[in-house]
N, C-alpha and C positions, 0 to 999 in steps of 0.2 A: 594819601599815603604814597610814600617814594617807593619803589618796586629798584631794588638792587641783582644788577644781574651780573654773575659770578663768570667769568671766562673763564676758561680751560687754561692751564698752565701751558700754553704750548710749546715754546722753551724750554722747559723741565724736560716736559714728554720729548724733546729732540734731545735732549742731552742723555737720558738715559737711557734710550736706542742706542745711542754713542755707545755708551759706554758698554753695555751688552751686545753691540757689534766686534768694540775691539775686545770683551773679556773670549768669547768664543772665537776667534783670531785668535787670541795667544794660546790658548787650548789646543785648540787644531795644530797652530804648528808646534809647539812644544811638544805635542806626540810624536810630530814626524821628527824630529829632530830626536828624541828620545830615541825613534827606531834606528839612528846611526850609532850610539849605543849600544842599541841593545845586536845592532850585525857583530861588531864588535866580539862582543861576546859568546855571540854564536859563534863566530869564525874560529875563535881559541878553544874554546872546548871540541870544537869539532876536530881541529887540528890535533889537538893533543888525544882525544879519545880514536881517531882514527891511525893516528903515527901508533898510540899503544898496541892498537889491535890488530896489525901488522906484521908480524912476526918476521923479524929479523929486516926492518924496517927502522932509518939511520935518520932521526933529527937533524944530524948534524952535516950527513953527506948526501941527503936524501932529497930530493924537489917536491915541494907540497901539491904538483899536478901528478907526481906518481902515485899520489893515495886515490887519484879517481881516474887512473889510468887504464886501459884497456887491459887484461889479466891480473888486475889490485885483487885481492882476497875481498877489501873492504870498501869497493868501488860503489857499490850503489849505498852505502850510509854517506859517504863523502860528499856525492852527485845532490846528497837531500839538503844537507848542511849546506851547502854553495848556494844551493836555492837561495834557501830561507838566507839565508846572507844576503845574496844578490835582490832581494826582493825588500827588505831592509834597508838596503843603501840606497836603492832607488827610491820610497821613504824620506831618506833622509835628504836626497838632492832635491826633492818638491820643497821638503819643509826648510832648504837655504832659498830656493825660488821666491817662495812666500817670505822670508825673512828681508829680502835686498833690498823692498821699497822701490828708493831709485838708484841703488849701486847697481852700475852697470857691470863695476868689478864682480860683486854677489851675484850678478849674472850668470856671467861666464864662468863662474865658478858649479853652481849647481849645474848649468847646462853642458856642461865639459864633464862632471860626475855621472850623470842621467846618462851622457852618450857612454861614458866610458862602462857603465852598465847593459846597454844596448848590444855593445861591441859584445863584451864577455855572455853575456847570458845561452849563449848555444857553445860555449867553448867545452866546458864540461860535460853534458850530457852528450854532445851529436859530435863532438872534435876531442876528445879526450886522446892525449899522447898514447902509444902503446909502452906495457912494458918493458925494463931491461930485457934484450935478448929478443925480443919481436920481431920482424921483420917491419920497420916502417911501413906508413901506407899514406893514401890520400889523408885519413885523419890527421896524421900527423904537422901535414905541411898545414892543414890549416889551424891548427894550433898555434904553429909559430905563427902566423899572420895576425891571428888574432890577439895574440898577444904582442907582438910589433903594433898593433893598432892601439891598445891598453895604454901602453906607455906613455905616448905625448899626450895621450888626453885626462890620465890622472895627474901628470909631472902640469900640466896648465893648471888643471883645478886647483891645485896645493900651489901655484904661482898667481894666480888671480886674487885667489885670496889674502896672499901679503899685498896685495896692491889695494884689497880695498880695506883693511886695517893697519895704520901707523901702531908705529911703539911697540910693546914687546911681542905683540902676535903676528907684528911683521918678522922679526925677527926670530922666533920660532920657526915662521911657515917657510920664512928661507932655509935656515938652518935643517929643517927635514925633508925641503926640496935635496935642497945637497946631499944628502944621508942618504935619500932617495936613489939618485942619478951615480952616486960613487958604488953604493951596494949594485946596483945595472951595470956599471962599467965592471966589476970584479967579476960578476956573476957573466959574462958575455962568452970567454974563453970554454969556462964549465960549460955551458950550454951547448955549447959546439960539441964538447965533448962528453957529454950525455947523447946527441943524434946519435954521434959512433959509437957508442954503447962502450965509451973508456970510465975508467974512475972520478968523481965526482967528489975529491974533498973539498968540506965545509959548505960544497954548494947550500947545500939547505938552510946554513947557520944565514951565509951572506942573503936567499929570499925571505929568510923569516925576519932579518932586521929591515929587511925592504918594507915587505908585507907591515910588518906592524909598527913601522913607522908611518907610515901611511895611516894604519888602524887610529893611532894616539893622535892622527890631525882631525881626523873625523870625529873623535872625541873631543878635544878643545874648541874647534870650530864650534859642534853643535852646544858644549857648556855657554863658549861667549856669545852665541845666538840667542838662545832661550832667555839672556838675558836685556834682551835688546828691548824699549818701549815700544807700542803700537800708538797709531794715529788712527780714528777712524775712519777716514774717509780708505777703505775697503781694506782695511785691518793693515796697515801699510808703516813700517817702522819710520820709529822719526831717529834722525841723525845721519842713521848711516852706521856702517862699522869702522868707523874712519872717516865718514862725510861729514860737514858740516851746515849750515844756514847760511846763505845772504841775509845782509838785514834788508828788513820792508820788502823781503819779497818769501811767499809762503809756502817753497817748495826747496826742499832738501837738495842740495847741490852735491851728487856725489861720486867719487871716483867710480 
């Protein structure tokens, strides 16, 4: 009698580790990615139920660091909101890290976001501007600073990432870099003229088209991310957001 002996599929059993490698990669980062969303929208409600609750308190001529400013009525709901935002975005710059693969662009882009997180995270609660009518103080200056540090390092992130996607999302990410950097140039004057405690019109209108143009990249970014393939070999996207392939060689070439 022939005695038949049955081997283990061991190819199967590799390939569906695979696959339950990259389906838990796309999980993980589609949360964090999801969590640049969802700052998003913490930021705007925060914004909007903080400006309401302000009494005699100006959307339109008013700076979004006065709501968590040193003498705000509504300074410590502001300080929690910015948190939870700030902790959020930070979130969402892991979950473009994990998305890059081999973009080095997608690099630099999360790691430009993560630092520009780093920068701000003590601006609010330990550097918080004083109000109209205060007497500046040490807080103040460093406020400006850190906020002069903020700026080139979101204005790279939202540039990095037209570089590592072509076609219309480059063109977007330009386009709200510009928005970005014209709304800073307007807004520069005001700011001067907020230290001296002078009039402030539309300030606040020109941060909040800053501010949430900014917001809406973080939001398209992280939609065209979630949608990206994973490769197993350590849940690592294939293509690229704008990379491509060599042929006959099995490693993603990307900007």
């Amino acid at each position: 009698m022939r005695t038949v002996i049955h081997h283990r599929p061991v190819a199967t059993e590799a390939v569906r580790r695979a696959l339950m490698t990259v389906q838990r990669g796309r999980t993980r980062r589609t949360w964090l990615l999801r969590a640049g969303m969802a700052s998003v929208a913490v930021y705007a409600a925060g914004d909007l139920h903080s400006g309401r609750s302000y009494e005699g308190y100006s959307f339109r001529d008013q700076a979004i660091s006065e709501l968590s400013a040193y003498g705000s009525p509504v300074r410590s709901g502001a300080v929690r909101w910015i948190a939870i935002h700030g902790l959020l975005e930070s979130a969402f710059g892991v979950g473009v890290w994990q998305s890059a693969g081999g973009s080095r662009s997608l690099r630099w882009t999360a790691g430009l976001s993560l630092a520009a997180g780093v920068v701000t995270a003590p601006l609010h609660p330990f550097f918080p501007m004083s109000t109209r009518g205060m007497e500046p103080g040490f807080n103040d200056t460093m406020h400006q600073i850190l906020t002069l540090a903020f700026v080139p390092l979101t204005c790279g992130a939202v540039a990095a990432s037209a570089v590592a996607r072509p076609g219309w999302f480059r063109r977007y990410a330009t386009a709200s870099l510009a928005v970005i950097v014209g709304s800073g140039g307007l807004m520069a004057p005001l700011m001067s003229a907020l230290a001296e405690n002078r009039p402030t019109p539309w300030l606040g209108a020109l941060e909040r088209v800053n501010a949430y143009t900014m917001h809406a990249w973080t939001v398209v970014l992280a939609g065209v991310l979630m949608h990206r393939p994973l490769t197993a070999a350590g849940a690592g996207p294939v293509g690229g957001v704008g990379g491509g392939h060599r042929r006959g060689v099995g490693v993603a070439q990307e900007a």
